[in-house]
C-alpha positions in Angstrom: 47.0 104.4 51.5 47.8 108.3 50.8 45.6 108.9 54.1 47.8 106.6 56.0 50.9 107.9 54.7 49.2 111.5 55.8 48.7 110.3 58.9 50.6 112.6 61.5 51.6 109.5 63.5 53.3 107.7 60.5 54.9 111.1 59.6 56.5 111.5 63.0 57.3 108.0 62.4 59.0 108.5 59.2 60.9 111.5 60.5 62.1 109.8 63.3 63.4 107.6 60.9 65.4 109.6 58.4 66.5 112.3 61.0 67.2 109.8 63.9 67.4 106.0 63.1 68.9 106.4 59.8 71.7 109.1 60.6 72.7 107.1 64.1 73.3 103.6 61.9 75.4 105.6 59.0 76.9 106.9 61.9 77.8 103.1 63.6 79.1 102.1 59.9 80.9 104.9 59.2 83.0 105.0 62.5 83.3 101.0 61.6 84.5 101.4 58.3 87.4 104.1 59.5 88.4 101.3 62.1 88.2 98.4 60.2 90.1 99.8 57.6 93.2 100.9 59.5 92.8 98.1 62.2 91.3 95.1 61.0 91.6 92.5 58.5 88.4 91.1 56.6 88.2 87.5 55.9 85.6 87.2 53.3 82.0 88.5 53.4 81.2 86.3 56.7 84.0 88.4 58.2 82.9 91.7 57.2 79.3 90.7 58.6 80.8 89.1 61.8 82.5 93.0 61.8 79.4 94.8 61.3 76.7 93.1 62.4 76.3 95.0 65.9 76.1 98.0 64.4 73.8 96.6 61.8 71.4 94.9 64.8 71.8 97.7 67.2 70.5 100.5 64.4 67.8 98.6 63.6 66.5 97.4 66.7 67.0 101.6 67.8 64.9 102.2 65.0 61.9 99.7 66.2 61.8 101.1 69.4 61.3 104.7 68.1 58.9 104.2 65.8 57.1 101.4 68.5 57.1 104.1 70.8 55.8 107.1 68.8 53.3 104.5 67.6 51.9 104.2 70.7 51.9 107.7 72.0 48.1 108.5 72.0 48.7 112.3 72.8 50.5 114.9 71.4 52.1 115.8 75.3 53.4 111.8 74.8 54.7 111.7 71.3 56.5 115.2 72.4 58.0 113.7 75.1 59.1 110.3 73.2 60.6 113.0 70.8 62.9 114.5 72.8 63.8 110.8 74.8 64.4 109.7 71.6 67.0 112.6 70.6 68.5 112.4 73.8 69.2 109.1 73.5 70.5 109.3 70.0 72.8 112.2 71.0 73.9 110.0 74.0 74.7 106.8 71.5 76.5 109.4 69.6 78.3 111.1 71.6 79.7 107.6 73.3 80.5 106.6 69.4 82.6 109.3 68.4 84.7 109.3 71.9 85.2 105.5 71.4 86.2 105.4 67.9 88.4 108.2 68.9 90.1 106.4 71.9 90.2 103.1 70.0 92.0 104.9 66.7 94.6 106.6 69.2 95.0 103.8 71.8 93.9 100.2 69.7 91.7 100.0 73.2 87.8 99.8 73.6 86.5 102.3 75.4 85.0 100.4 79.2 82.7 101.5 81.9 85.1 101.3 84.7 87.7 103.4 82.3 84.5 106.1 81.5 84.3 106.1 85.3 87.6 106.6 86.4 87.6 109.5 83.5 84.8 111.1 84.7 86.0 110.6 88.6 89.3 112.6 87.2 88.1 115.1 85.0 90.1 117.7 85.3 93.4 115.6 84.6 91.4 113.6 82.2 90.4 116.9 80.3 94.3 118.1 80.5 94.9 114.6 78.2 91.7 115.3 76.0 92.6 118.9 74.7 96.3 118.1 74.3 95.5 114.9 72.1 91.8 115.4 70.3 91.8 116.7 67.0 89.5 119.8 66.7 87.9 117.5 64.0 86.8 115.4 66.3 85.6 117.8 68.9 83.8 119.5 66.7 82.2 116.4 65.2 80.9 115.6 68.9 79.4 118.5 69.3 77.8 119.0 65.5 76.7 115.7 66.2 75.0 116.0 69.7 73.5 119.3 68.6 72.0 117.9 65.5 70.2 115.0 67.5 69.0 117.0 70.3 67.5 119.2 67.4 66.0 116.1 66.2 62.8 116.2 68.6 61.8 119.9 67.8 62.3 119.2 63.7 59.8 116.4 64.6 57.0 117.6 66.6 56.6 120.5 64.2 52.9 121.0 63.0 49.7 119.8 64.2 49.4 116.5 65.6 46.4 114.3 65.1 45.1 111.5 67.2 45.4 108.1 65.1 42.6 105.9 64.5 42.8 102.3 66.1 42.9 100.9 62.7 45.6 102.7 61.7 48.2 101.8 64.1 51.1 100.2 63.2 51.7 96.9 65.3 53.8 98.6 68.1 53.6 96.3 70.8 55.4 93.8 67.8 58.1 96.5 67.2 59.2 96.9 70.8 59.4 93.3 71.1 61.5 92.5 67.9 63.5 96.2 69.0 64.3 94.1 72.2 65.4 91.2 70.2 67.3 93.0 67.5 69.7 94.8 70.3 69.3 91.6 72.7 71.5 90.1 69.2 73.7 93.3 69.1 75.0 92.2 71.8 76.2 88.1 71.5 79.6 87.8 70.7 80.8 87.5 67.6 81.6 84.3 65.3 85.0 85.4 64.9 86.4 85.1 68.7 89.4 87.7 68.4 87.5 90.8 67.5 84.8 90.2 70.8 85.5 94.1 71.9 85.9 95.3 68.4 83.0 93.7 66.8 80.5 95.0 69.3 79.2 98.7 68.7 80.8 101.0 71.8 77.8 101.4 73.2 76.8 98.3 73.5 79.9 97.5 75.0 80.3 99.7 76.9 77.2 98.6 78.5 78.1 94.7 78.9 81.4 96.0 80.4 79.0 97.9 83.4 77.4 94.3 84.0 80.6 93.3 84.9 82.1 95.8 86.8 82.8 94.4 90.2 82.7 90.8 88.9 85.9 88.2 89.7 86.6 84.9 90.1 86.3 82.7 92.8 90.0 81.8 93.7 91.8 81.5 97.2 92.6 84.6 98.4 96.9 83.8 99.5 98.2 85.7 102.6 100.7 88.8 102.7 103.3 89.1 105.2 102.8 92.5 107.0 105.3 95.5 105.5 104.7 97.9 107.5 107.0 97.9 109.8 109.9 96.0 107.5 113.4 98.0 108.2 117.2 97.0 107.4 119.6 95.5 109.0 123.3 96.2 108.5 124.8 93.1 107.1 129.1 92.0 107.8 131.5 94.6 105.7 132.4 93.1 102.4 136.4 93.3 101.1 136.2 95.5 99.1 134.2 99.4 99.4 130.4 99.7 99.1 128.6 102.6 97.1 127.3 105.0 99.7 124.7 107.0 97.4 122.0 105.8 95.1 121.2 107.6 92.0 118.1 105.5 90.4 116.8 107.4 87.0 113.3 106.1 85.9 112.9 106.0 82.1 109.3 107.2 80.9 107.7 105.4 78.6 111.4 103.2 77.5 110.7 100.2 76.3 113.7 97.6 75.8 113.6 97.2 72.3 113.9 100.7 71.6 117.3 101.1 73.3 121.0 100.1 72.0 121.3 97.9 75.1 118.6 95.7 73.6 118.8 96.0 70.2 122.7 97.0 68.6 121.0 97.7 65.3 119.6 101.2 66.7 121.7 103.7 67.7 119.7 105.7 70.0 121.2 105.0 73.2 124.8 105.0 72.8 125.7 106.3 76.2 123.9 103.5 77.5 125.1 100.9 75.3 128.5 101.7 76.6 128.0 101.7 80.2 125.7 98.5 79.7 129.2 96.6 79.0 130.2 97.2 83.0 126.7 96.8 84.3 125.1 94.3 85.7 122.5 94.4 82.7 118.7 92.7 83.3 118.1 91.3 79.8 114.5 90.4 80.4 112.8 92.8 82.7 109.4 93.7 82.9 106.7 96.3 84.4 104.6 95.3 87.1 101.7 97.7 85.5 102.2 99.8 82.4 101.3 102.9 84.8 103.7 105.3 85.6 102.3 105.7 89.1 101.7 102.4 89.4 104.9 101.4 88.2 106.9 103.7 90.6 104.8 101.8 93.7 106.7 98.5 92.2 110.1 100.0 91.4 110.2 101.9 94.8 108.6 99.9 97.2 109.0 96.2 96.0 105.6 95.5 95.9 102.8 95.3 93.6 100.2 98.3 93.5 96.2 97.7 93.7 95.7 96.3 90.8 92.9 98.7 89.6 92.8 102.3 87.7 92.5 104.6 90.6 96.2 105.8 92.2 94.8 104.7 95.3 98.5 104.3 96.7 98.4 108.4 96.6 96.0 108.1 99.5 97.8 109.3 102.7 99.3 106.1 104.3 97.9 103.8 101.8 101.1 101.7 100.8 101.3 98.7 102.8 105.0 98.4 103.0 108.0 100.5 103.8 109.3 102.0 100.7 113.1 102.4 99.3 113.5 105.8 100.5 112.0 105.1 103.8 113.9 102.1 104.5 117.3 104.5 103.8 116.4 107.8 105.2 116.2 105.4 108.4 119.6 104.7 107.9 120.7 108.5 107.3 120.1 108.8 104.0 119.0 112.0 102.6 116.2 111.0 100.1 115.0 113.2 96.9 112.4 113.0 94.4 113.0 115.1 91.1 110.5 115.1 87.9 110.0 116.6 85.1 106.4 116.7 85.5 103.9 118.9 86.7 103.1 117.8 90.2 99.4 118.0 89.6 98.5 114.4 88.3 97.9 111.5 90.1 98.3 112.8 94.0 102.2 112.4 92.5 102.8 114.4 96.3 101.8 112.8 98.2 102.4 109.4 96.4 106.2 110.3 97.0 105.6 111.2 100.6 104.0 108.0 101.4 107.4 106.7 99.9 109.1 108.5 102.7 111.3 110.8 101.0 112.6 113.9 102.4 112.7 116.5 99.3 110.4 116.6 96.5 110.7 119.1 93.6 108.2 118.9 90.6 108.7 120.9 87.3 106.2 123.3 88.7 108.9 124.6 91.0 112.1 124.8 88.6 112.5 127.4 86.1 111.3 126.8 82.7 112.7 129.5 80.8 115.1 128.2 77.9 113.4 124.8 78.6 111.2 123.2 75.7 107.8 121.4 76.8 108.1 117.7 76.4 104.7 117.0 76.0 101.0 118.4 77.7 102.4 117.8 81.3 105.8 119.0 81.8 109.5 119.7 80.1 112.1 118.5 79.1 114.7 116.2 81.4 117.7 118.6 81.2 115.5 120.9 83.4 116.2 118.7 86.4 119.8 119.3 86.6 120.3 122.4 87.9 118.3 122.2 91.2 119.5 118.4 91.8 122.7 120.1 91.3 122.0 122.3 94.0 120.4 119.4 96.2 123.5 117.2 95.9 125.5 120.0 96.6 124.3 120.6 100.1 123.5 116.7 101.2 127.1 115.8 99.6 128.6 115.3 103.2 125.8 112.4 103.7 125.0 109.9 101.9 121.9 110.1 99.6 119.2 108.2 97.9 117.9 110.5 94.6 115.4 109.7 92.2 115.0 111.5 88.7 111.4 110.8 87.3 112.3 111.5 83.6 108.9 112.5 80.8 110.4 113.3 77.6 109.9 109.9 76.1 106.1 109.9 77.3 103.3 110.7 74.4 102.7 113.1 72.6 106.7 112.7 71.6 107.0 116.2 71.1 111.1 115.6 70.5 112.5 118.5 72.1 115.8 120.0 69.9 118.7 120.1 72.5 120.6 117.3 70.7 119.0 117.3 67.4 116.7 115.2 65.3 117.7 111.9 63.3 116.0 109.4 61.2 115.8 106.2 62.9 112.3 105.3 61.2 110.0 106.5 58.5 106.8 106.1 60.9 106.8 109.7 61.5 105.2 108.8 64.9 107.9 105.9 66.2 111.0 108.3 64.7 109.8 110.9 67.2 109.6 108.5 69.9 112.8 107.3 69.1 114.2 110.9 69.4 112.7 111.0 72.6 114.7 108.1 73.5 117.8 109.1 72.1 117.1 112.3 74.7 117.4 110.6 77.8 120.4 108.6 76.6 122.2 112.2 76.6 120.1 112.8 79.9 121.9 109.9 81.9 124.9 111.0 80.9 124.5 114.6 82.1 123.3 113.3 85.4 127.0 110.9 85.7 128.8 113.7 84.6 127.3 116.0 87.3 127.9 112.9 89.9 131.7 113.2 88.7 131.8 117.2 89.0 130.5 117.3 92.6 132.8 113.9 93.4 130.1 111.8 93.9 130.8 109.4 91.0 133.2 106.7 92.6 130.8 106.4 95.7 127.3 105.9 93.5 124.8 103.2 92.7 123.3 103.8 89.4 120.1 102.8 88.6 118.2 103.1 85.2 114.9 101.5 84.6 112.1 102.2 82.4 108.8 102.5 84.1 107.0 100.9 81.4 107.2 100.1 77.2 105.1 101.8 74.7 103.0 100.7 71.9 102.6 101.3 68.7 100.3 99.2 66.6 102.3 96.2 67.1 99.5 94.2 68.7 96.9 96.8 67.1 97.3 98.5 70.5 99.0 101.9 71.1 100.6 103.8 73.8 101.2 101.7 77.0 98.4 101.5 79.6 96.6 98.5 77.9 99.4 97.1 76.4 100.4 93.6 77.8 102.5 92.5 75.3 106.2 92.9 75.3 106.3 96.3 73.6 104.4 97.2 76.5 106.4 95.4 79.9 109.7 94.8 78.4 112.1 97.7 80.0 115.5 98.5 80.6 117.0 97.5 83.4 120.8 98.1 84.7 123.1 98.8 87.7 126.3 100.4 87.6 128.7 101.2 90.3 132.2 102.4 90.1 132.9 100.9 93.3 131.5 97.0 92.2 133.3 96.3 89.1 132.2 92.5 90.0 128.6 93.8 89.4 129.0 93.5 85.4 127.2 90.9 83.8 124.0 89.7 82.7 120.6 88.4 84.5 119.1 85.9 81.9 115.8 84.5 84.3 112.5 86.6 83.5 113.0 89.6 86.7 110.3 92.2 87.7 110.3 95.8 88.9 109.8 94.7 92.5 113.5 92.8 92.7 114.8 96.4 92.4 114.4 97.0 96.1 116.3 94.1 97.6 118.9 94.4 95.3 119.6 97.9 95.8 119.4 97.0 99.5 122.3 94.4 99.2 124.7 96.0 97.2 124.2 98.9 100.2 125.3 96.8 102.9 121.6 95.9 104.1 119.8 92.9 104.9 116.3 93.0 104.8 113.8 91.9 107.9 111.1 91.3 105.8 109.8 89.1 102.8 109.5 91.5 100.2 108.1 89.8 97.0 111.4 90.7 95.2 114.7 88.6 94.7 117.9 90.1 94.6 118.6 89.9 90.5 121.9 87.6 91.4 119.5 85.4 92.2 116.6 85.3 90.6 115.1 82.5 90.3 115.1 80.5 87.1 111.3 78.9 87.2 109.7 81.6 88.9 106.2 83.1 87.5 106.5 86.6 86.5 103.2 88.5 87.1 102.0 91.9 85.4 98.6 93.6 84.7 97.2 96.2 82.4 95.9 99.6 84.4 92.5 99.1 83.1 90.3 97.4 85.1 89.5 93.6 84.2 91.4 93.7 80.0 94.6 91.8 80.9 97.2 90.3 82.9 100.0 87.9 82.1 102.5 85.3 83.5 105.9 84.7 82.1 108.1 81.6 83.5 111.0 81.1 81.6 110.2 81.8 77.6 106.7 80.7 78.2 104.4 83.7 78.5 100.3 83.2 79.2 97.9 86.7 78.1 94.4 86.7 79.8 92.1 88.7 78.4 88.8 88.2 80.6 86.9 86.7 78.3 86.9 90.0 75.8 89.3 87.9 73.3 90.9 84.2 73.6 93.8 84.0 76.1 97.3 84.0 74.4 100.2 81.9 75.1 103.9 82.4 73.5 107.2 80.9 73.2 109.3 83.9 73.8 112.7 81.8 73.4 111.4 81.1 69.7 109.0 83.9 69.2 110.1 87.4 70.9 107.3 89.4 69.0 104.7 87.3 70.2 103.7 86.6 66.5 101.8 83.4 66.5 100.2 82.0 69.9 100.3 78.5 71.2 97.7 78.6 73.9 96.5 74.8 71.9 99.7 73.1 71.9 99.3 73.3 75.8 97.1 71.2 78.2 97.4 73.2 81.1 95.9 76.7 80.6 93.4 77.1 83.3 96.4 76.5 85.7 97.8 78.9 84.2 94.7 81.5 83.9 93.5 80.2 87.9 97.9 81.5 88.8 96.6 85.1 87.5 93.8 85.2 89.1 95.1 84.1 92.4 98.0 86.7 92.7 95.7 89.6 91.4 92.7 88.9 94.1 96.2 88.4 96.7 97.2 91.6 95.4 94.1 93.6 95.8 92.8 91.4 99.1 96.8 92.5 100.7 96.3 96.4 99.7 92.3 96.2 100.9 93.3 94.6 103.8 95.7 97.6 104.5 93.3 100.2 103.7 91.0 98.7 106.3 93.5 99.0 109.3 93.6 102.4 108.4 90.0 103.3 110.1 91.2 102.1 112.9 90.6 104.3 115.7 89.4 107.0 113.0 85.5 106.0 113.5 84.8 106.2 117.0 81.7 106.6 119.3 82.7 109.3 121.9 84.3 112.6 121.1 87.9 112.1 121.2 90.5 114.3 123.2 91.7 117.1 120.9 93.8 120.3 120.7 91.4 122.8 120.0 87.5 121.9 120.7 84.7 123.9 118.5 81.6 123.7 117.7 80.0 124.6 114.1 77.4 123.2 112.4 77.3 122.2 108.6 73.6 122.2 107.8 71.8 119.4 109.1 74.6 116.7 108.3 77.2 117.0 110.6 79.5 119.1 113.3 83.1 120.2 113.6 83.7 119.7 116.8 87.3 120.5 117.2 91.0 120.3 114.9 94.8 120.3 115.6 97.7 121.4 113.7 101.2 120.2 113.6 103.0 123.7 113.9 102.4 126.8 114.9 103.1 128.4 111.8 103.3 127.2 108.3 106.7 127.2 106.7 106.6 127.5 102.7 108.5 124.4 101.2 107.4 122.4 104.3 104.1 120.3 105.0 102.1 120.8 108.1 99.2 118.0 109.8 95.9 119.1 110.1 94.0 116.7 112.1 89.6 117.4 112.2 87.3 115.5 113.9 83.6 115.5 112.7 79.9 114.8 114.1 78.1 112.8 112.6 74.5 113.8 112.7 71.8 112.6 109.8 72.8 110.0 107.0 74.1 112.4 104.5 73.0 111.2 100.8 75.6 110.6 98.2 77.0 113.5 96.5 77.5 115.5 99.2 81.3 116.1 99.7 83.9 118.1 101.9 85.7 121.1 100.7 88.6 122.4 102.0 89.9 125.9 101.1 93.8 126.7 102.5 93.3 131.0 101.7 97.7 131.9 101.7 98.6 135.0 101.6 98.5 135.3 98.1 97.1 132.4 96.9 94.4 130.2 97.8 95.3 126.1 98.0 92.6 123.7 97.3 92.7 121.0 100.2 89.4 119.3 99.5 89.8 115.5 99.8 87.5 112.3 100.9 88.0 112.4 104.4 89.8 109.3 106.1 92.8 109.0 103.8 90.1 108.5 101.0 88.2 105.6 102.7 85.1 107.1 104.8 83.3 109.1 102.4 80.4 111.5 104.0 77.5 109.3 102.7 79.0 106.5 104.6 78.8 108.3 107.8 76.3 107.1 110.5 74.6 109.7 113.3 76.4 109.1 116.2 80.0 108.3 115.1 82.9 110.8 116.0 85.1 110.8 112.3 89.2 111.8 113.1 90.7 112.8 109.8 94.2 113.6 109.4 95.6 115.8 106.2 99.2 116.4 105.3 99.4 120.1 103.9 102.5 120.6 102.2 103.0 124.2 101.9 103.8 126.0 98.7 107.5 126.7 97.9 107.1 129.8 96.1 104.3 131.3 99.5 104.9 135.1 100.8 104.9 135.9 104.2 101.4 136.3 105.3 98.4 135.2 107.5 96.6 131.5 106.2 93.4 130.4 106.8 91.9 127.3 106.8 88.2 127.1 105.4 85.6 124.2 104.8 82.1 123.0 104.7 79.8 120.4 102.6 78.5 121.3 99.4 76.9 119.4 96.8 77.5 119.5 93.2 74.3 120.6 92.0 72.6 122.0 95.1 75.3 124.0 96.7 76.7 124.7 99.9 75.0 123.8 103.4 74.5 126.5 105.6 77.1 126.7 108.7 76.6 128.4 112.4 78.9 128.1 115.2 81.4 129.8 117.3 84.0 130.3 114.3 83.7 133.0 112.0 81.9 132.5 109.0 82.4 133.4 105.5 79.4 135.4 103.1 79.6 132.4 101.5 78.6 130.1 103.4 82.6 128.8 104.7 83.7 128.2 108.0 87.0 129.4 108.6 88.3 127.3 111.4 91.6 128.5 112.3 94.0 131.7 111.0 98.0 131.0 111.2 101.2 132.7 109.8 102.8 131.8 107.0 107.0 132.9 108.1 109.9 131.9 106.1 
């Protein structure tokens, strides 16, 4: 026996146990134990099992296949190769444990695939969110962590290996089979139904949730009308006067419940409390998408966004239907987009210049100074009034359509000073938020009160409405994105017009973000020529469904008709169901005192694959006459070569110089010469005259990426440029070429001149104020 135990095999074995196996299953416990503690409730010891046994399963069965596989390693080349596999993917599990446990402590959300992907797509605004919010503690922990398992394989291949002897081999081929089993049981649901996500160990998952990536249902697909071309028409003068500007203030983050309107009993939004009593007041509205970006597509277009994580409507051209803003500049309004945030999130840009308005300014390009920061992407509101001071000033004379995009109530609910700090709540966290909230109360009435100094007050529409709720634990879920419940799609809603006193009064049916539109529209003077999904909130419908949907991909989506409110979960919990008349907190579900839930779940899934068939639909017609077979006519023909992929065979711009504050159309057309791998991607360098603008995009307003190129084909792509306020006088030029991640740039020839490294710089312009 002391021979076998001698045995170099067994000791690798037995290393790989206490320095591998061992430390990755006290690491699943340990994480389990934080979140069961703060999250979950035990019921007995079959609940703590039903709780842990994932982790429990997955450990072990991690363990069989290490010591399977060292087992049958019959060199020392093998068993130093399963050493380091076997680290790796310890430090992988790992690493995926701690960032999970992280998210889901912060967010009461599991951690996904498609939400990993759509990080790792973003990175560098991801990364922006990750150092503002992670504890050192738990950065540091990833990395101690990861370090200590790669370590693993060179602690255990120390010393001289010795071949076994048949006889001595443990039964290996049993082990990998009973490894598969183990994990294969890692992964079955749980007994207790409601904690499905949280039962299972992240990484296991977060590898069911890959499986099931692009799966849906099988539902009739219902038609859109087209949008694209929807306008307004003037409708007969009323008696009395119509408003002829539109001030609409968005709310970050504002959920109804945390606002006087909504709830007398806190005084955080007095301002708004008061001017609620000559509104006309929606008592039950709700977010399309708890997305800010997403939200804005339903509040300013009257339609529903793509129903997935990527701001896809930031893609040039990629809204389906004529926005608010377009729709009024048509009509001679001047249209202006103000936020408080950094412009560098989301395409935000060009998001509002697929909206179709005129003038947008972004904190990026207001002064700061004497401003505090709101959270890890901008400032506070107050910052805003100064240059929409200025913007009002010169478009006073015609009538205008502005939009403030507020930020202050957003996370990390910094609480900025200006008007002081009270004690709503003793959760240190919510009191903060409700600061924040008591903020933008003072913020709308700075932004009447500068309506009233530059004598636009008697002639506005105001509009304030929350882009989405927050969450905070109520549900066991935090922050908004994933939060379906009414914390999280309950918002303020409310028109005021010193011109309509008849407007007063309250909406009592269930509205949504997307009646906005044609209600602004009518109390303008316009009729609409299209069917926008929206009703004007006068008449909203009383039996109407009410549809809204988590951003990430394939968690949740909900239906509300009258009080009765139906939560899908896809399968990663049991659907919900609630009596909202009866039960406004959603405390107790009553999914089994109803007979006719899959109705109900087969009504979600047939608007969302509408939804996403409409906007896919949309992004389709965009190729058209972008992919062509013969070299199109264009302004300026060349000819350079980028490696062995493709051509540039010629470009146009819009303007013969580039103006600073204004945006400019650069139009290329591409070759098309060997399938190009994926990976490979287009970069696009705008060199100022002091500064260098980073143009690279997916070419085809994000739709014809280069590995879907075929040899042959002539690729016209169109980019809007909008040119840098703060930009010098000076000489631009416009650089590209392919380059992949790990292997570099192509090399590029051709009758352009070309850069050391390895850049074609197809045209030179002035930059002239």
């Amino acid at each position: 026996m002391l021979d076998l135990l001698n045995h170099r095999t067994l000791a690798a074995q037995r290393r790989f146990l206490l320095l591998n196996a061992l430390p990755i299953l006290l690491l699943l416990l340990g994480l389990k134990s934080a979140r069961v503690f703060k999250r979950a409730q035990l019921e007995g010891v079959l609940g703590a099992l039903d709780l842990f046994k994932s982790e429990l399963l997955f450990g072990l069965g991690f363990a069989l296949i290490g010591v399977a596989l060292l087992g049958l390693a019959r060199s020392p080349r093998i068993r130093t190769i399963s050493h380091f596999a076997l680290g790796v993917v310890a430090a992988l599990v790992a690493a995926v444990e701690i960032v999970a446990h992280h998210f889901y402590m912060s967010t009461g959300s599991t951690l996904d695939a498609s939400l990993l992907m759509f990080s790792l797509n973003n990175f560098d605004e991801t990364w922006n969110v990750v150092s503002s919010e992670v504890p050192v503690w738990t950065l540091g922990g990833l990395i101690v962590a990861v370090i200590f398992f790669l370590l693993g394989p060179a602690l255990l291949s120390r010393g001289k290996v010795l071949e076994p002897a048949p006889e001595e081999r443990l039964p290996s081929g049993a082990m990998l089979a009973g490894s598969v089993c183990l994990i294969a049981l890692a992964c079955t649901p749980p007994l207790a139904e409601p904690y499905a996500p949280f039962a299972r160990t992240s990484v296991v998952n977060l590898g069911m949730s890959a499986l099931d990536l692009n799966a849906d249902d099988d539902v009739v697909v219902e038609a859109r009308p087209d949008l694209s071309k929807a306008s307004l028409v003037q409708s007969p003068p009323p008696e009395t006067g119509r408003p002829k500007h539109v001030a609409l203030i968005v709310l970050e983050s504002t959920r109804a419940r945390s606002t006087s309107v909504y709830n007398p009993e806190l005084a955080t939004t007095p301002f708004l409390a008061e001017l609620a009593e000559k509104s006309l007041v929606a008592e039950r509205a709700h977010a399309v998408v708890p997305h800010t970006s997403k939200a804005l597509v339903a509040t300013l277009c009257g339609i529903e966004p793509r129903l997935n994580m990527p701001i896809t409507e930031s893609y040039p051209g990629a809204l389906p239907a004529r926005c608010l803003a377009a729709l009024l500049g048509e009509q001679g309004y001047a249209t202006g987009f103000f936020q408080s945030a950094t412009e560098h999130f989301e395409g935000r840009r060009q998001l509002i210049d697929n909206m179709g308005y005129d003038y947008f300014l972004p904190v990026n390009e207001m002064e700061t100074r004497g401003f505090e920061k709101a959270n890890y992407f901008g400032y506070e509101d107050d910052i805003m009034l100064k240059p929409s001071r200025a913007w009002l000033s010169e478009q006073k004379h015609r009538p205008t359509f502005l939009t403030y995009l507020t930020l202050t109530p957003h996370h990390d609910y910094l609480a900025p000073e200006r008007y002081g700090h009270h004690d709503f709540e003793p959760d240190e966290e919510l009191n903060d938020y409700h600061n924040t909230i008591r903020y933008v109360d003072h913020f709308v009435a700075n932004v009447m009160a500068q309506y009233k100094e530059l004598g636009l007050y008697d002639d506005t529409l105001f509009v304030i409405v929350g882009d989405h709720g927050e969450g905070f634990g109520e549900h066991g879920r935090r922050q908004h994105d994933n939060v379906i419940y009414e914390e999280g799609l309950h918002i303020p809603m409310m028109l005021y017009s010193p011109a309509l006193p008849e407007l007063a009064g309250r909406v009592q049916p269930p509205v949504s973000q997307v009646d906005l539109l044609p209600t602004i529209a009518s109390l303008l003077g316009f009729d609409l020529d299209a069917d926008y999904p929206g009703f004007d909130l006068r008449e909203a419908p009383v039996e109407r469904s009410i549809f809204s949907h988590c951003w990430y991909e394939r968690r949740c989506m909900a239906s509300i008709r009258g009080d009765d409110k139906y939560i899908h979960h896809f399968g990663a919990q049991p659907d919900e169901r609630f009596d909202l008349g009866r039960d406004p907190l959603e405390a107790t579900s009553v999914l089994t005192r109803h007979d006719d839930n899959a109705a109900r779940e087969r009504e979600l899934h047939t608007w969302r694959a509408s939804v996403n068939a409409w906007h896919e639909r949309h992004s389709l017609q965009l190729l058209d006459g972008k992919i062509l077979d013969a070299m199109p006519p264009v302004e300026h023909e060349v000819n350079v070569t980028l490696g062995e992929f493709a051509r540039i065979r010629g470009y146009a711009l819009s303007t013969d110089a580039l103006r600073p504050g204004r945006k400019a159309t650069i139009t290329y057309v591409f070759e098309a010469l060997k399938p190009i791998p994926e990976g490979w991607l287009l970069f696009v360098h705008g060199n100022g005259p002091h500064k260098t603008k980073n143009l690279d995009h997916v070419p085809v307003n994000g739709l014809y990426p280069l590995h879907r190129w075929k040899p042959g084909q002539f690729i016209v792509d169109e980019q809007i440029f909008h040119v840098p306020r703060d930009w010098r006088d000076g000489e631009f030029n416009l650089r590209l070429g392919i380059y992949h991640p790990e292997e570099g740039r192509v090399d590029v020839s051709g009758d352009v001149p070309i850069t050391d490294d390895k850049r074609a710089t197809l045209f030179t312009v002035p930059v002239r104020r």
